[in-house]
N, C-alpha and C positions, 0 to 999 in steps of 0.2 A: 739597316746598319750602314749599308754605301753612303746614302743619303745623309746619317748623321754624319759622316766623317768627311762627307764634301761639305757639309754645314760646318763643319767645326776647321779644316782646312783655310775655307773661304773667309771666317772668322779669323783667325791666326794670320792669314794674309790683311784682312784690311786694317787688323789690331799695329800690325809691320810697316804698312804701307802709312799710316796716321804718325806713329811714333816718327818714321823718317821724315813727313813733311814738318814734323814740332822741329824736331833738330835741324832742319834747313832754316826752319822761321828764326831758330837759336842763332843759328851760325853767322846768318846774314842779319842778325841784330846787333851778335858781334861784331859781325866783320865793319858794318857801318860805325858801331863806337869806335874799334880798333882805329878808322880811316878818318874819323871825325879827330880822335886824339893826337893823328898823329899831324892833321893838318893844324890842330889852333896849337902842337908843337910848332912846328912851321910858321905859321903867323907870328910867334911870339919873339919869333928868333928876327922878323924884318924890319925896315927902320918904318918910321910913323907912316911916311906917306903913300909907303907902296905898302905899309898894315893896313891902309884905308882901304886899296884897293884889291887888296887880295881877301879882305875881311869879305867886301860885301860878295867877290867869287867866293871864299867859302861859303857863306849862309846862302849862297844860291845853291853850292854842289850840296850843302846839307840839307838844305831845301829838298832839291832833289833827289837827294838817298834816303831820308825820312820819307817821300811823298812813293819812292818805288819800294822801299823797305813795307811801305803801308797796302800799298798796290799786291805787292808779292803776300805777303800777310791777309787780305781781301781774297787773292786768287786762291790760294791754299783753304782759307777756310771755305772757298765756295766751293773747288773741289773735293773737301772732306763731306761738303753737304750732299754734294749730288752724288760723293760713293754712300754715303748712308739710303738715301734716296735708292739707287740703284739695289742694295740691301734687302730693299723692305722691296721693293719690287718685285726682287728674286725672291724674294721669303712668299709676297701674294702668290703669284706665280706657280713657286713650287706647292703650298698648300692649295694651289686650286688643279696643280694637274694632277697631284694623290686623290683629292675629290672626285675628281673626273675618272680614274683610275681603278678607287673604289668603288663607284656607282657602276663601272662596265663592270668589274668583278661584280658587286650585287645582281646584274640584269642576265651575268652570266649562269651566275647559278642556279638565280632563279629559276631562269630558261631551263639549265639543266634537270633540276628537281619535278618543272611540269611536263617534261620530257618522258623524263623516268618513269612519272607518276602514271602517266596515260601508255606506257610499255606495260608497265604492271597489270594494268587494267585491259588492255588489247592480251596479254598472255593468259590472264585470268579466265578473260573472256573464253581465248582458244581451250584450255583447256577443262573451263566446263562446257564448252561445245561439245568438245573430243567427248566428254564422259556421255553426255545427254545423247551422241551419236551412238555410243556401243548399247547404252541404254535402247535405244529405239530399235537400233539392230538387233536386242537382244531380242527385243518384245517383239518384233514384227520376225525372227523366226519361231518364238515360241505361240506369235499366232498362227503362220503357216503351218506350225508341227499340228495345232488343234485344228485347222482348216483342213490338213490331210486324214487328222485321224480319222476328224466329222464324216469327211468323205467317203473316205473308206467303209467307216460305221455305216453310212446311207449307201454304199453302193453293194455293202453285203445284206442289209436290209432289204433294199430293193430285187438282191437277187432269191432272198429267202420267199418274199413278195411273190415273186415270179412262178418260182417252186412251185408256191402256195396255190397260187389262179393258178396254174398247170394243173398241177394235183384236180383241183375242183371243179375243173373242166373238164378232165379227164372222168373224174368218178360221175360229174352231172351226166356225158356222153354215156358213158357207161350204164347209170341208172335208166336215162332215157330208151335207150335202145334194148334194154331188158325190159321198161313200161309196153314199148314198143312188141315185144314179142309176147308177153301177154296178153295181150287186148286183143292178138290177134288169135289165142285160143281159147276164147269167149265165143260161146253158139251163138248162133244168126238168134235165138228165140228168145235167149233173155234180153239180146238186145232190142229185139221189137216189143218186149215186156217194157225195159226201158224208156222206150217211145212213147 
């Protein structure tokens, strides 16, 4: 909106600035007939031979105020060219620093959106980490809980084991040293029968 309204400002100025140079070209077209009229007045009123000589100064100063009336007329329209020129300058100008303005806006956002896009994906990331860690925490206590039970399972195993060869060692001593007391109330004769 700034923009249009210093476009259209800028517009209104040079639409103001053209008008005044037209009515200058006006004025001093006038002003040269007005000064033209009032000199071949003047002429008309002198006798013959100073009419000769003041004719040909006239057609010189007319000479001369047609040739700077033409002159001023040349400079105006050259300056009207070079502010249209200046115009279109400002108009390239201004359409290329919106270009340029736009394309940073476009690289900005862009940037912003791949920005974004890899936060999303770097959070994602963390928080299926986070999950796959309590997962693993979950599972590496409930392998330690079956690692303790095992253990325990095998360490009372082992101690019923224990028991067990106790017991059988006991009762084998025991059997033995009752074989043992036997044999020895077996007579000398069966055992030389034996023999």
């Amino acid at each position: 909106r700034e923009m249009k309204r210093q476009a259209a400002i800028r517009d209104m100025n040079r639409r103001m600035e053209e008008e005044a140079k037209m009515q200058r070209l006006i004025d001093a077209k006038n002003d040269t007939k007005r000064r033209m009229a009032m000199i071949m007045d003047e002429a008309g009123a002198l006798q013959s031979t100073e009419r000769n000589k003041k004719r040909h100064e006239l057609e010189r100063l007319q000479s001369q105020m047609l040739s700077r009336a033409e002159e001023r007329a040349l400079l105006i329209e050259k300056e009207k060219k070079e502010d249209q020129e200046r115009i279109e300058m400002n108009k390239m100008e201004q359409y290329e620093l919106v270009e340029k303005v736009r394309s940073q806006l476009e690289d900005y956002y862009s940037t912003l959106t791949r920005e974004q896009a890899t936060e999303e994906r770097r959070s994602m990331w963390r928080i299926q980490r986070m999950k796959l860690n309590r997962l693993r925490r979950a599972h590496l206590m409930l392998e330690m809980s079956n690692l303790n039970r095992e253990l325990r399972e095998n360490i009372e195993m082992n101690k019923e084991l224990m028991k067990q060869r106790s017991a059988d060692v006991e009762s084998r001593d025991v059997s033995e040293s009752h074989d043992v007391g036997n044999s020895a109330d077996v007579p000398s004769t069966g055992r030389q029968k034996e023999d």
